[in-house]
PADREN-488003 format. One line per 8 residues: their letters; for each residue x, y, z of N, C-alpha, C. Coordinates in Angstrom, 1 decimal. Each point is the difference from the previous one (the first is absolute). Layout:
N
a) X,Y,Z,X,Y,Z,X,Y,Z  ...
! end
This chain:
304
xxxxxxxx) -3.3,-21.9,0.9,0.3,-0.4,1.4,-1.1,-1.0,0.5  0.3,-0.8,0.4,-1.1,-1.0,0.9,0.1,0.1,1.2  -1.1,-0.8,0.8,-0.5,0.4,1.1,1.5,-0.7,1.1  1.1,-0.9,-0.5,0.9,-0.5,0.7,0.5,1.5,0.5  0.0,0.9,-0.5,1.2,1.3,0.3,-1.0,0.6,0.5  -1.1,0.2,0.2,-0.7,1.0,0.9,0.2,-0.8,1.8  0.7,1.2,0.4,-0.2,-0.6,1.5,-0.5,0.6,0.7  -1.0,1.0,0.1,-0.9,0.5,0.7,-1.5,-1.3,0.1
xxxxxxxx) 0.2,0.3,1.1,-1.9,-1.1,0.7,-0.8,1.0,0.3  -1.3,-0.7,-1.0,-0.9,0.8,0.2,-0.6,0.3,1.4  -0.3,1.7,0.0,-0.7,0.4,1.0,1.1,0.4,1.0  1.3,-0.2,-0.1,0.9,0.8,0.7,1.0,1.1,0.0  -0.4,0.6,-1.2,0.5,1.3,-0.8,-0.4,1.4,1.2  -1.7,-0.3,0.2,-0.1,1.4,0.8,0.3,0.3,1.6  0.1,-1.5,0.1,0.7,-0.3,1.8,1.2,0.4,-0.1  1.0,-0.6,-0.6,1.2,0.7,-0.3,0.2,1.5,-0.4
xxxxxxxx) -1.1,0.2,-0.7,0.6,2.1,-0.6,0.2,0.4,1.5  -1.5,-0.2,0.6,-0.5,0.4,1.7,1.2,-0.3,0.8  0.4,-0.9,0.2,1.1,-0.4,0.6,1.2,0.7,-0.1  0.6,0.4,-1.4,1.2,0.5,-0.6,-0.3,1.7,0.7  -1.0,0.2,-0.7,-0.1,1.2,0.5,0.1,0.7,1.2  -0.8,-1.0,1.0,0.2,0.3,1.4,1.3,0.1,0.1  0.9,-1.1,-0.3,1.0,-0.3,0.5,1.4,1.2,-0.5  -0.5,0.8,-1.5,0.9,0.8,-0.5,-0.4,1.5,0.6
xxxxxxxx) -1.2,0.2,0.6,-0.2,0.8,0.6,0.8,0.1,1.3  -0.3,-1.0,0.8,0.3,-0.1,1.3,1.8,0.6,0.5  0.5,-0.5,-1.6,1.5,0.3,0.1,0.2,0.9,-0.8  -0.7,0.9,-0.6,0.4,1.2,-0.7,0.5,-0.6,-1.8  -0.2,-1.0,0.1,0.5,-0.5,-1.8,-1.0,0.8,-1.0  -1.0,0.2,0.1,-0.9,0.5,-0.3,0.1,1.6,0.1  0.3,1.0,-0.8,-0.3,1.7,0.1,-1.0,0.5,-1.1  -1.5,-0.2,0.6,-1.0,0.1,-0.2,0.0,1.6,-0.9
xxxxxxxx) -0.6,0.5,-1.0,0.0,0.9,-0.8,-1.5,1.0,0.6  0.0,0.8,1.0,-1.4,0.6,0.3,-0.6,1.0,-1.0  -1.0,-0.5,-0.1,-0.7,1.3,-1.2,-1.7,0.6,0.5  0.0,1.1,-0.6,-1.8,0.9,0.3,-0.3,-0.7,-1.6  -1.2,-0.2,-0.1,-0.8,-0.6,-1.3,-1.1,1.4,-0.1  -0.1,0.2,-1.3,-1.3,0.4,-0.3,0.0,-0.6,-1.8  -1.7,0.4,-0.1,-0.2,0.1,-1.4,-0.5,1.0,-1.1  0.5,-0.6,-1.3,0.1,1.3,-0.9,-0.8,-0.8,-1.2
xxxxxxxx) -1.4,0.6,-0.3,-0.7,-0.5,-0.8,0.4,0.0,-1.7  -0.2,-0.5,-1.2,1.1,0.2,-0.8,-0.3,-0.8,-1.1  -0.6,-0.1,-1.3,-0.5,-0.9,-0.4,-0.7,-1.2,0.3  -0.5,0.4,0.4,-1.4,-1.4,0.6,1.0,-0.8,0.9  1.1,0.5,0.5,0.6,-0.7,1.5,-0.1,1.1,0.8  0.0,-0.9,1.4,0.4,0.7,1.0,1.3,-0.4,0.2  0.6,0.9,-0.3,1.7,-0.4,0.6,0.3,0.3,0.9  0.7,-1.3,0.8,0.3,-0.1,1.2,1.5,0.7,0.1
xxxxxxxx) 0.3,1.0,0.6,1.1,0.7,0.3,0.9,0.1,1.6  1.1,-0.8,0.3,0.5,0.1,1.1,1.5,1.3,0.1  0.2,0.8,0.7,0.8,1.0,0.0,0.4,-0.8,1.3  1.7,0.2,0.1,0.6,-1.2,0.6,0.4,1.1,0.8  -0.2,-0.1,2.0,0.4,0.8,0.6,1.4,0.6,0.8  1.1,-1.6,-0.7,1.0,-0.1,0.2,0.8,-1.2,-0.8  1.0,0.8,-0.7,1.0,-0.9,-1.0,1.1,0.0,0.5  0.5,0.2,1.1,1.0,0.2,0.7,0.8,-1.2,0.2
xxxxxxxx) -0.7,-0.9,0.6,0.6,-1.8,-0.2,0.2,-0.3,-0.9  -0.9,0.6,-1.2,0.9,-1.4,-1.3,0.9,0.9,-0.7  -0.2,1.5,0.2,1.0,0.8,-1.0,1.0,-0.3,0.8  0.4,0.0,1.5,1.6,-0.6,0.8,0.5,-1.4,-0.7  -1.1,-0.7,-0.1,0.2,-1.8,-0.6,0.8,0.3,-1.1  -0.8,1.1,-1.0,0.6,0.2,-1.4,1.1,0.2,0.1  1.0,1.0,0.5,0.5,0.6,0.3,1.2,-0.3,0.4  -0.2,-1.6,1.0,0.7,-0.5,0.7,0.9,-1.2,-1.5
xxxxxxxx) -1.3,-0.5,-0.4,0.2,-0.5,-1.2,0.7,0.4,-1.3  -0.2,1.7,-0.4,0.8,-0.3,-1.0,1.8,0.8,0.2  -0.4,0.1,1.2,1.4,-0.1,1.0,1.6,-0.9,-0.7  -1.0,-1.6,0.6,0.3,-0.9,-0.1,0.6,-0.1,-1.3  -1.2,0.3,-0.9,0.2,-0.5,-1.5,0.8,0.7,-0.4  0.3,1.2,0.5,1.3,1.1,-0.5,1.4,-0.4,0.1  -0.2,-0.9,0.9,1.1,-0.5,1.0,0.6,-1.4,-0.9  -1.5,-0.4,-0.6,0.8,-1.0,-1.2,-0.4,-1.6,0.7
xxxxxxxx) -1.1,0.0,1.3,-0.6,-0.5,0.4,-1.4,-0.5,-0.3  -0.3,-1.3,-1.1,-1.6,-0.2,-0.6,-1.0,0.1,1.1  -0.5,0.4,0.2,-1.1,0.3,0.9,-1.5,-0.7,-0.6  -0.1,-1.5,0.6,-1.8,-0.3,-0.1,-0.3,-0.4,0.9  -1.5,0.5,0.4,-0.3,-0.3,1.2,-0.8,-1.4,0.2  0.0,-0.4,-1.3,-0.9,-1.1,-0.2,1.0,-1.9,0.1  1.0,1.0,0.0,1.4,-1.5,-0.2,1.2,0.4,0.9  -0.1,-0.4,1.1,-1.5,-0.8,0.9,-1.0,1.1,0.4
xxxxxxxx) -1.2,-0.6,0.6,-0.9,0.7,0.2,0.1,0.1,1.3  -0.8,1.3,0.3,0.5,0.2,1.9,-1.1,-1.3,0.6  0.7,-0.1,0.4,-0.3,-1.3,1.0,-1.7,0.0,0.8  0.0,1.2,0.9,-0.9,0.4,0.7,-1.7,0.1,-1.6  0.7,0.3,-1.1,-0.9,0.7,-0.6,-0.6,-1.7,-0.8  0.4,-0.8,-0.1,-0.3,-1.4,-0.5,-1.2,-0.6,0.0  -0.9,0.1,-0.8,-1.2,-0.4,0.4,-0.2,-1.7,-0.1  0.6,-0.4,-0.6,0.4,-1.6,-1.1,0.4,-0.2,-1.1
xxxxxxxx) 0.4,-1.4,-0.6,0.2,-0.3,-0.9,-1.4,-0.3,-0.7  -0.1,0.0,-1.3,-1.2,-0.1,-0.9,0.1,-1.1,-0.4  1.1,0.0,-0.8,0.9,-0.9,-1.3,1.2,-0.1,0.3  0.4,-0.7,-0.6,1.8,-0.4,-0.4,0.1,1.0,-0.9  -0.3,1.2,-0.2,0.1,0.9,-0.7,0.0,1.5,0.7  -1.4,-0.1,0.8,0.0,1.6,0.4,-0.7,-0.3,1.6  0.6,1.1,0.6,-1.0,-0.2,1.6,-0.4,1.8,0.1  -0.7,-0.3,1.3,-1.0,1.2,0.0,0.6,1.1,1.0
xxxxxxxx) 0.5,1.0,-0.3,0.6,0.8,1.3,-0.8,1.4,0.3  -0.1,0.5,1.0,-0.9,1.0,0.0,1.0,1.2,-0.2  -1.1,0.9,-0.4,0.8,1.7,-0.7,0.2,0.7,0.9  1.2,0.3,0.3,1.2,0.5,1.4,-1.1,1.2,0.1  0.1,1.1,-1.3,-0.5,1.3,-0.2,-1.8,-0.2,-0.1  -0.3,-0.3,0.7,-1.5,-0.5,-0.5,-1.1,1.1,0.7  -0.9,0.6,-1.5,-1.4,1.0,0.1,-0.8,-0.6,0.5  -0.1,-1.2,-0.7,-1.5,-0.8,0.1,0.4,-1.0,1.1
xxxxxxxx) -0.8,-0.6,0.7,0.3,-0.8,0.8,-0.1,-1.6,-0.4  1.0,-0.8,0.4,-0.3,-1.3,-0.4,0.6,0.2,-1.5  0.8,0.8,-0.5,0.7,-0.2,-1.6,0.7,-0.9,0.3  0.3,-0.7,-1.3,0.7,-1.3,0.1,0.8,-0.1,-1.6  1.2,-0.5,0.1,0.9,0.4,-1.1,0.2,-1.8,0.0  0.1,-0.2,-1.8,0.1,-1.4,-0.2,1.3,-0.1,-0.6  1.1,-0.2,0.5,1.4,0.2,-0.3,0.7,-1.4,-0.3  0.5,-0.1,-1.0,0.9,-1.2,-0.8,1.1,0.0,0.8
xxxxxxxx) 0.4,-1.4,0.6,0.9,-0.5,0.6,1.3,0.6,-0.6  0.4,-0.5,-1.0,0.9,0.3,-0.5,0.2,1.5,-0.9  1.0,0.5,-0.5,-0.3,0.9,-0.1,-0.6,0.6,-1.8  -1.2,0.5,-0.3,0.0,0.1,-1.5,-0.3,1.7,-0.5  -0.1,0.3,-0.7,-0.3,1.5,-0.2,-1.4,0.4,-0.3  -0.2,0.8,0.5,-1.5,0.3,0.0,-0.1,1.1,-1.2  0.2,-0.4,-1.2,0.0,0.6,-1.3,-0.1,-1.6,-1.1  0.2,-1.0,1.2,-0.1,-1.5,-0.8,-2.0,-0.3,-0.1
xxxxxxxx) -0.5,-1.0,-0.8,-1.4,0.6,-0.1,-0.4,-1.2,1.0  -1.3,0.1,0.8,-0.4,-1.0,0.4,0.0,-2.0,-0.7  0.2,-0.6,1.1,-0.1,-1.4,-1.1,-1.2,-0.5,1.5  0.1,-1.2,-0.2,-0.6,-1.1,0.3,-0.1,0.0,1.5  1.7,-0.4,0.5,0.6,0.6,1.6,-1.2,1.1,0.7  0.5,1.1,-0.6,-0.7,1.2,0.7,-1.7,0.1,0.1  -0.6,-0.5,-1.2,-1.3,-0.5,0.4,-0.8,-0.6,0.9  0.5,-1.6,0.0,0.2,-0.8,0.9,0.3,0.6,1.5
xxxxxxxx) 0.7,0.9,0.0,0.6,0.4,1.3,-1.3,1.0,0.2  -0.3,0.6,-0.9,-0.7,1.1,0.6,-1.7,-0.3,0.4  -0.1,-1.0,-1.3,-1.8,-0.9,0.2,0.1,-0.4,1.3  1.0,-0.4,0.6,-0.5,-0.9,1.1,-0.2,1.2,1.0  0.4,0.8,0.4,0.3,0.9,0.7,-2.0,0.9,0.2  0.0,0.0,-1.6,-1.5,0.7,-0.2,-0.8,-1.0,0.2  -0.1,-1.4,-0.4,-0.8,-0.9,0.8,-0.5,0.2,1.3  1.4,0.4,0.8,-0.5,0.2,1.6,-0.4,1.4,0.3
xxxxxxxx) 0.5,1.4,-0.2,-0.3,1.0,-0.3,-1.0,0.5,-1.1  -0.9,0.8,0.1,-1.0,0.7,-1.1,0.7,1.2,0.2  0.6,0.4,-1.1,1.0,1.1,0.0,0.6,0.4,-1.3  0.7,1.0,-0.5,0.6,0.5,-1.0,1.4,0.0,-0.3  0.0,-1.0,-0.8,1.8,-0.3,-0.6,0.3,0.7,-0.6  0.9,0.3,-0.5,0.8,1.3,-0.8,1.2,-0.4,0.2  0.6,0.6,-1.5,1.5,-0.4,-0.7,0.6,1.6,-0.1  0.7,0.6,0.0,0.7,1.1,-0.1,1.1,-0.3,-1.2
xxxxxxxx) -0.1,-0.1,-1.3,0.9,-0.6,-0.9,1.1,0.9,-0.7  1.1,0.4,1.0,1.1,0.9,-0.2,-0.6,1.7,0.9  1.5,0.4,-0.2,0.1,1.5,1.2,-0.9,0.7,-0.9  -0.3,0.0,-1.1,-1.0,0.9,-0.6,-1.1,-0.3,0.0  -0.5,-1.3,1.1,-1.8,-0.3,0.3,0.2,0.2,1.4  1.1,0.6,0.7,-0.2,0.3,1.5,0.5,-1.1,0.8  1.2,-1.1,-0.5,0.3,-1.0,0.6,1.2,0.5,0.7  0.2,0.0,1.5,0.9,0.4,0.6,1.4,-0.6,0.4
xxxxxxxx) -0.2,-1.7,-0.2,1.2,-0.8,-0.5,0.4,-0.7,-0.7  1.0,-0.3,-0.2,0.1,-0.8,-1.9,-0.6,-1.8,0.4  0.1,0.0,1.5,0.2,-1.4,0.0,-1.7,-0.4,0.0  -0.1,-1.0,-1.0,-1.6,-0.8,-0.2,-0.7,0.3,1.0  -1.2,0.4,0.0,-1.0,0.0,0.9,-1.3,0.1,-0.4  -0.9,-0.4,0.3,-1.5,0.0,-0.1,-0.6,0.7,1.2  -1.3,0.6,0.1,-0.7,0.3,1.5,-0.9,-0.5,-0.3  -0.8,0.5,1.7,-1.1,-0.5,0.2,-0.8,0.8,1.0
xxxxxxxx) -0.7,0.9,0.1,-0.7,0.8,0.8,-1.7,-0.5,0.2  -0.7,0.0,1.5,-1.0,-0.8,0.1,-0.8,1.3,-0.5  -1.0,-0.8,-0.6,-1.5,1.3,-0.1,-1.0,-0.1,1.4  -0.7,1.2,-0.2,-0.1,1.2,-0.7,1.6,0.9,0.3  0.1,0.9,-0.9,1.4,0.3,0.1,-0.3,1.6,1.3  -0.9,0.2,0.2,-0.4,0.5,0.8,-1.6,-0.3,1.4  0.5,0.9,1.2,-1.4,-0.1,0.7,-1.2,0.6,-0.6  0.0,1.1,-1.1,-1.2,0.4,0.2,0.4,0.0,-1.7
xxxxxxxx) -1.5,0.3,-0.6,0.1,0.4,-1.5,0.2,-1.5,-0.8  0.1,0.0,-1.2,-0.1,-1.2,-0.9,1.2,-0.9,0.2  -0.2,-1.2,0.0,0.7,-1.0,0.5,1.1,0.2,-1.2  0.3,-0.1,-0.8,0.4,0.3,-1.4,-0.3,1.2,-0.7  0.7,0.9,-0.1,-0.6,1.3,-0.5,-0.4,0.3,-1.2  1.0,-0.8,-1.2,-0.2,0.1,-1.0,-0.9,-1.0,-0.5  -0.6,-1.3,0.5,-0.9,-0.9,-0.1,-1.3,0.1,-0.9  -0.6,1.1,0.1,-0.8,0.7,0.1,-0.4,-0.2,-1.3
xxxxxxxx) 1.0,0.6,-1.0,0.5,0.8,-1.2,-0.2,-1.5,-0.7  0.4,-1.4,0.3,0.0,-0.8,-0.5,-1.9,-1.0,-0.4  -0.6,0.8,0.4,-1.3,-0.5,0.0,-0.5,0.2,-1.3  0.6,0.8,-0.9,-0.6,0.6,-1.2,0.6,-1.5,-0.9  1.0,-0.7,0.5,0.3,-0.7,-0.9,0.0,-1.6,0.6  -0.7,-0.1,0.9,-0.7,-1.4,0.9,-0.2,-1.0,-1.2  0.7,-1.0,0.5,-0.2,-1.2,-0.9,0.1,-0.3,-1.4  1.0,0.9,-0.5,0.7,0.2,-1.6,0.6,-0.8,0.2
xxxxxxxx) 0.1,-1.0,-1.3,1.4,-1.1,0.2,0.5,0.7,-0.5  1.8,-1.1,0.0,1.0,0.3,-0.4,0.4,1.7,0.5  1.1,0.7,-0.4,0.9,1.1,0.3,-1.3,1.4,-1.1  -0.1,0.5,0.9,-0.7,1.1,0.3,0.6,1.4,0.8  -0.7,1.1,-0.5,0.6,1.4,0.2,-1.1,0.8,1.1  0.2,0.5,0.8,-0.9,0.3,0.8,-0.5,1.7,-0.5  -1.0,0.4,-0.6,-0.5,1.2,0.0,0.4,1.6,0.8  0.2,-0.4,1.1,0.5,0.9,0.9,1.2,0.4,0.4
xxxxxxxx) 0.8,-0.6,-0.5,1.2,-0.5,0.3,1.0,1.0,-1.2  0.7,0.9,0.0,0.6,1.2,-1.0,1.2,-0.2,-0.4  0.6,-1.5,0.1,1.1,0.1,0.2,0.0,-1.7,-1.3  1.2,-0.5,-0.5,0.0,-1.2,-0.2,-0.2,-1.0,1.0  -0.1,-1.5,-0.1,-0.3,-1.1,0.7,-0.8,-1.1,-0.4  0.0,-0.5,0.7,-0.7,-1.9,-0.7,-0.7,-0.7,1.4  -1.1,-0.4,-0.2,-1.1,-0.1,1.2,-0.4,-1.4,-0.2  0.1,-0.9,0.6,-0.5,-1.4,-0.4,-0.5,-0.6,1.6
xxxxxxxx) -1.3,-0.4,0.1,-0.6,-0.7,0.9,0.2,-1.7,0.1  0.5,0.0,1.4,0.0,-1.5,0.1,-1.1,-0.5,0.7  0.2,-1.5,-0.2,-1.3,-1.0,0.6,0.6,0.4,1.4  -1.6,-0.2,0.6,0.1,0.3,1.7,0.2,-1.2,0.7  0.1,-1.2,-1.1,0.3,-1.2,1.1,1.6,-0.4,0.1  0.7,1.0,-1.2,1.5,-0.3,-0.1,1.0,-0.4,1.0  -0.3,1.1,0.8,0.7,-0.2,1.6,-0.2,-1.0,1.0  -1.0,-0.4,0.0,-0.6,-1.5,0.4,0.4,-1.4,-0.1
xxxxxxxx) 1.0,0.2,-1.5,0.7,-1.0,-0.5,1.6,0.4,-0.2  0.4,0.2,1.1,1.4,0.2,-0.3,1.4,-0.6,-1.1  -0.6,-1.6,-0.1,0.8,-0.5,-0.8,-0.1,0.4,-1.4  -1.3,0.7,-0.9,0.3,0.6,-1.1,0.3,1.3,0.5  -0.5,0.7,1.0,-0.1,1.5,-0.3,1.7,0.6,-0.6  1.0,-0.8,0.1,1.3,1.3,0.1,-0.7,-0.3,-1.8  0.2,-0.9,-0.6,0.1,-0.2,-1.7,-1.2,1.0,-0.6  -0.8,-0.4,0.6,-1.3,1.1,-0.8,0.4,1.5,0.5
xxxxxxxx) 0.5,0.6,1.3,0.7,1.2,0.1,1.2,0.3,-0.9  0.7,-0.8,0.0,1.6,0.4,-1.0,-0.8,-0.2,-1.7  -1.3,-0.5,-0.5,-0.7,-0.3,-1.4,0.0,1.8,0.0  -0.7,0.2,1.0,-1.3,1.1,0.0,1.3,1.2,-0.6  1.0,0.1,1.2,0.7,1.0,0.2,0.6,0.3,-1.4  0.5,-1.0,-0.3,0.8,0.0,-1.7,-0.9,0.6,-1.0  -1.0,-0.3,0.1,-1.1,0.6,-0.9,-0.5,1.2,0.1  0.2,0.2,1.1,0.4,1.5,0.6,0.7,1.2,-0.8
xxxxxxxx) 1.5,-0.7,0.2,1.2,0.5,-0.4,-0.4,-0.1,-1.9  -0.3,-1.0,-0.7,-0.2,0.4,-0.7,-1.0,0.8,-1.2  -0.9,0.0,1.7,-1.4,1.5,-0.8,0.7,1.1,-0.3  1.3,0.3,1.0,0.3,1.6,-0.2,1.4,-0.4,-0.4  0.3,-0.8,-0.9,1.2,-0.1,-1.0,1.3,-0.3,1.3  0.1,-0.4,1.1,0.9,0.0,0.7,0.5,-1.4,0.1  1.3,0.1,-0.7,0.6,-1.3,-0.2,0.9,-0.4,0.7  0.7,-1.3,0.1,1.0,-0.4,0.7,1.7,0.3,-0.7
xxxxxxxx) 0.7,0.2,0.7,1.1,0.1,-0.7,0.7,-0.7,0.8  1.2,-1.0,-0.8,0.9,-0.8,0.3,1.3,0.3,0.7  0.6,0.0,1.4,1.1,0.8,0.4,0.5,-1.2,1.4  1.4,-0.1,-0.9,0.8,-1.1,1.3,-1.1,-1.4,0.2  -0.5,-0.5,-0.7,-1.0,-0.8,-0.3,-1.2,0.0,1.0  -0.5,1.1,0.2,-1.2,0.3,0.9,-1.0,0.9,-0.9  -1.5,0.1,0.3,-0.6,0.6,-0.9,-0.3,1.3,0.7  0.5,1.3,-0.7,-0.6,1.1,1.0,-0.7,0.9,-1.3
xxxxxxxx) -1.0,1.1,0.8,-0.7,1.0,-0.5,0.5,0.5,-0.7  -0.8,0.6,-1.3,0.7,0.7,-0.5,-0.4,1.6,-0.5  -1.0,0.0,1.6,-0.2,1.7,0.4,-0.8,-0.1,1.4  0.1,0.9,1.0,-0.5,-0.2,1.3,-1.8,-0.1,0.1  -0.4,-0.6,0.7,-1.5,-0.5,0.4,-0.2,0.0,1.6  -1.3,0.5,0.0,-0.8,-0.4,1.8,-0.8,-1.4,-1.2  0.1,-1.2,1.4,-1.2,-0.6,-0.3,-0.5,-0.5,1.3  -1.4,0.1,0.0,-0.9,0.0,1.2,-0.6,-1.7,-0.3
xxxxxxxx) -0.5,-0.3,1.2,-1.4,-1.1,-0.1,-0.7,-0.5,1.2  -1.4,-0.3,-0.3,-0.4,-0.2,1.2,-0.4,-1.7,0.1  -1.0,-0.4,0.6,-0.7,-1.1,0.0,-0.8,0.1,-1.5  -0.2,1.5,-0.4,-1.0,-0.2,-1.3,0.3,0.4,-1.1  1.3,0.7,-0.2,0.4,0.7,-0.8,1.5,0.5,-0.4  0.4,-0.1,-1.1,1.5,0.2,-0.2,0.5,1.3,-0.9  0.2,1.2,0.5,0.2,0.8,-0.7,2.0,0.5,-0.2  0.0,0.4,-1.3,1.5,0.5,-0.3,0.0,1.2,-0.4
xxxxxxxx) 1.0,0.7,0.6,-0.1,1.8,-0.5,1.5,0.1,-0.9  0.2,0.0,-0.9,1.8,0.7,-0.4,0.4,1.4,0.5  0.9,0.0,0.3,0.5,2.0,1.0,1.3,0.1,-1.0  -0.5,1.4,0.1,1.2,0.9,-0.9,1.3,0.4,1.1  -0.6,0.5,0.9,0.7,0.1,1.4,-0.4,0.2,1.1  0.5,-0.2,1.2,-0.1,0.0,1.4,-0.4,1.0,0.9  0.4,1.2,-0.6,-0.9,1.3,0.7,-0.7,0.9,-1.2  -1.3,0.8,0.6,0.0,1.5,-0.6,0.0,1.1,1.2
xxxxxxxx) 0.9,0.4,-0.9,0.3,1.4,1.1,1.2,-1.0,1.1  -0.5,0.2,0.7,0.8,-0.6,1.3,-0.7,-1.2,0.8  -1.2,-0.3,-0.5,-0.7,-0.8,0.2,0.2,-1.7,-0.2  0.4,-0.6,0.5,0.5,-1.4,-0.2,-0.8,-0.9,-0.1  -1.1,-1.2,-1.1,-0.9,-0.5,0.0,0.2,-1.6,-0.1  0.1,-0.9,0.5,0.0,-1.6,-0.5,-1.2,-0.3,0.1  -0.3,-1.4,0.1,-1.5,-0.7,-0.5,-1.3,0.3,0.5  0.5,0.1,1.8,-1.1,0.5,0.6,-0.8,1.7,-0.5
xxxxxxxx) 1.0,0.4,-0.4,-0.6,1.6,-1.1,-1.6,-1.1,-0.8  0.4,-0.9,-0.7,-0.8,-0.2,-1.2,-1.4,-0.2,0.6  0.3,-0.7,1.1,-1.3,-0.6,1.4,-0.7,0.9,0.8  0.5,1.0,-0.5,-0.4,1.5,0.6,0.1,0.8,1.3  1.3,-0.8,0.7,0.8,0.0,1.3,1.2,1.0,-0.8  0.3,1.2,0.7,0.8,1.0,-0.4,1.0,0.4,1.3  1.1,0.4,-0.1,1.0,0.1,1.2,1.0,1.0,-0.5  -0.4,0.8,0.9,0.8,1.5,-0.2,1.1,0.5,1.5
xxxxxxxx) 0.8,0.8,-0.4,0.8,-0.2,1.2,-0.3,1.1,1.0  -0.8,0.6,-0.4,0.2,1.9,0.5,-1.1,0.8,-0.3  -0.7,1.0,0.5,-0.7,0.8,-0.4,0.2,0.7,-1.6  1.0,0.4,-0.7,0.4,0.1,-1.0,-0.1,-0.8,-1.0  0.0,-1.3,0.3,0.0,-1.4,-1.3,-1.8,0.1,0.2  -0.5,0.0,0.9,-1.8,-0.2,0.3,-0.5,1.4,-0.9  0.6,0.8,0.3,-0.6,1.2,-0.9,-0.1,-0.2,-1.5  1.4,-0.7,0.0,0.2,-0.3,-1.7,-0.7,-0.9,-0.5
xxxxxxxx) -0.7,-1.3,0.8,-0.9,-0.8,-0.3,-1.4,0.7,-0.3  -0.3,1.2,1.4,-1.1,0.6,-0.6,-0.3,0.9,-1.2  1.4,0.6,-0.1,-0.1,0.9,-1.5,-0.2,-0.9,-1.1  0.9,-1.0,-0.4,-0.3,-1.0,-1.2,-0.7,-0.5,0.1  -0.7,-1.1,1.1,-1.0,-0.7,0.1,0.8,-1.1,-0.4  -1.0,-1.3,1.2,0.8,-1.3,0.0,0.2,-0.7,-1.2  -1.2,0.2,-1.1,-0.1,-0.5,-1.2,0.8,0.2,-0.3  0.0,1.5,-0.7,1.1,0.3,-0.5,1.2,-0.3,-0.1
xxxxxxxx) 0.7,0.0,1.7,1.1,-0.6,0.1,0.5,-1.0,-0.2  -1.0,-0.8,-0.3,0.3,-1.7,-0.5,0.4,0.1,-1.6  -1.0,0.7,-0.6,0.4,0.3,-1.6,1.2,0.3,0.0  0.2,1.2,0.7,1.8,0.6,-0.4,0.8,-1.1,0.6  0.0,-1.1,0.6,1.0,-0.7,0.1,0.0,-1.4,-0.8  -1.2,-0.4,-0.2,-0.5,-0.9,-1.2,0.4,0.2,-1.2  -0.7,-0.6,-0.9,0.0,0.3,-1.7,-1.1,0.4,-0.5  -0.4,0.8,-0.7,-1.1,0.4,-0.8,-0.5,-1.2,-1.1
! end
C-alpha cells in the first residue's frame, strides 16, 4: 500500500474517536458493556479481571441477530456500518468504527471496506490501516484469527484499545514477563509464558515512519506464523490460516499465540486473555478463573 491510499491526516484520528463517541453516546449507538475489575495474581502477572455487570444489551443484539439469520437474512454489522458508530475512513481499504459493545473505553475496530473473512491472514491493507491508527494512538492491536481465538464476526477486523488497559495496576499486565527476554533478536520464546508462541521486538522508531512500517509489520508477522509452523492455505484465491491465532502488538513488540479453542470451561478467551485483560460474565465464570488460575487458562486454550 502507499501513502496515495492512506486518507487519514495526521493528528486527526483522536479528535474524531472524541467526537464519534460523544456523538454515539449522545444517541444511544453506543451500549456501553459495564464491568467491576479486580486482580488475580498468577504467574508473575497481575491479571486484570473485569466481571461484566450486565450482558443484557448485547445478548438481545445477539439474539435479535440470529433471529434474522434463521430467517435466511445475512446479518453484518459491518456492511454497512452504523452510521452514528463511524469514526473515518483510514484507506481505500479499511476505516475505523468504534465497538457498539465496548469494556474498554475508546476501543476502536479496524474494519475492511469491503467485505473479507476474518480467517483470511493479514496482508499489507490491514497493516497499513492499523500502523497509522497506532501512530496516533499508544495502544494495543490485536487480531482475533477465527471463532476459535474469540473473534465474534467473520467479517475482517483488526482492534485497537488505548493503554494502560486499565486505571490502576500495570499498564500491560503481561509486559512484565517480557523483560527476561529484552533485546533478543529475531523470534524468541518468553520464559514465563506456559503455553506456545513467538515474541519478536520491534524498532521503536517504526511507527514514526509510516511509509515502511505496514511492510516491516506484515515481514515480522509472517515470520511469526512461520516460528509456530502456521501456514497459509490457498482457498477461492485468497490466503487463509491454516489454524486459529491471537496476535497482539505494541509500539515495541509483536507477539503470536496459536489457540486450540475459544473457551475452558465456559470461559471465553481472545487476545486481550494473552495481555492479561480477562472478561468473565458472572460470578460463576470469575470463580472458575480463580479455581484454574489465569495462566492456566490460557494453556488449556493455547497449545502446549
Amino acid at each position: 500500500m502507499g501513502d496515495s491510499s492512506l486518507l487519514l491526516r495526521p493528528g486527526t484520528l483522536w479528535p474524531a474517536l472524541l467526537e464519534a463517541t460523544r456523538r454515539a453516546n449522545a444517541c444511544g449507538a453506543i451500549r456501553a458493556i459495564r464491568t467491576v475489575q479486580q486482580f488475580i495474581d498468577d504467574g508473575g502477572v497481575r491479571f486484570l479481571v473485569r466481571k461484566v455487570s450486565s450482558l443484557a444489551r448485547k445478548d438481545e443484539d445477539r439474539a435479535a441477530r440470529q433471529a434474522q439469520e434463521a430467517a435466511g437474512a445475512p446479518v453484518n454489522p459491518f456492511l454497512p456500518c452504523e452510521p452514528d458508530l463511524v469514526v473515518g475512513d483510514l484507506s481505500d481499504s479499511h476505516r475505523a468504527v468504534l465497538n457498539k459493545f465496548n469494556v474498554i473505553d475508546h476501543h476502536l475496530l479496524i474494519v475492511t471496506r469491503r467485505f473479507m473473512d476474518q480467517e483470511t491472514l493479514l496482508d499489507a491493507n490491514d497493516f497499513a490501516a492499523l500502523a497509522v491508527c497506532m501512530a496516533e494512538i499508544d495502544g494495543l492491536g490485536f487480531y482475533n484469527g477465527g471463532t476459535a481465538a474469540g473473534a465474534s464476526q467473520p467479517h475482517k477486523h483488526l482492534q485497537l484499545v488505548p493503554l494502560p488497559l486499565a486505571d490502576t495496576g500495570p499498564a500491560l499486565p503481561v509486559e512484565g514477563l517480557f523483560e527476561a527476554v529484552r533485546g533478543v533478536p529475531g523470534i524468541c520464546r518468553v520464559p514465563g509464558l506456559p503455553f506456545a508462541h513467538a515474541l519478536s521486538w520491534l524498532e521503536p522508531s517504526l511507527f514514526a515512519a509510516p511509509p515502511r512500517t505496514a511492510a516491516a509489520l506484515l515481514a515480522r508477522y509472517r515470520e511469526l506464523l512461520a516460528a509456530l509452523s502456521l501456514s497459509a492455505i490457498r482457498s477461492g484465491g485468497e490466503e487463509r490460516q491454516s489454524a486459529p491465532y491471537n496476535l497482539l502488538l505494541t509500539r515495541r513488540w509483536m507477539l503470536l499465540v496459536p489457540r486450540s479453542r475459544e473457551h475452558c470451561e465456559t470461559v471465553s478467551v481472545n487476545a486481550l486473555g494473552y495481555a492479561g485483560s480477562l472478561f468473565v460474565r458472572n460470578e460463576e465464570q470469575l470463580a472458575t478463573v480463580k479455581r484454574i488460575g489465569p495462566m492456566s487458562l490460557l494453556r488449556a486454550v493455547g497449545l502446549a
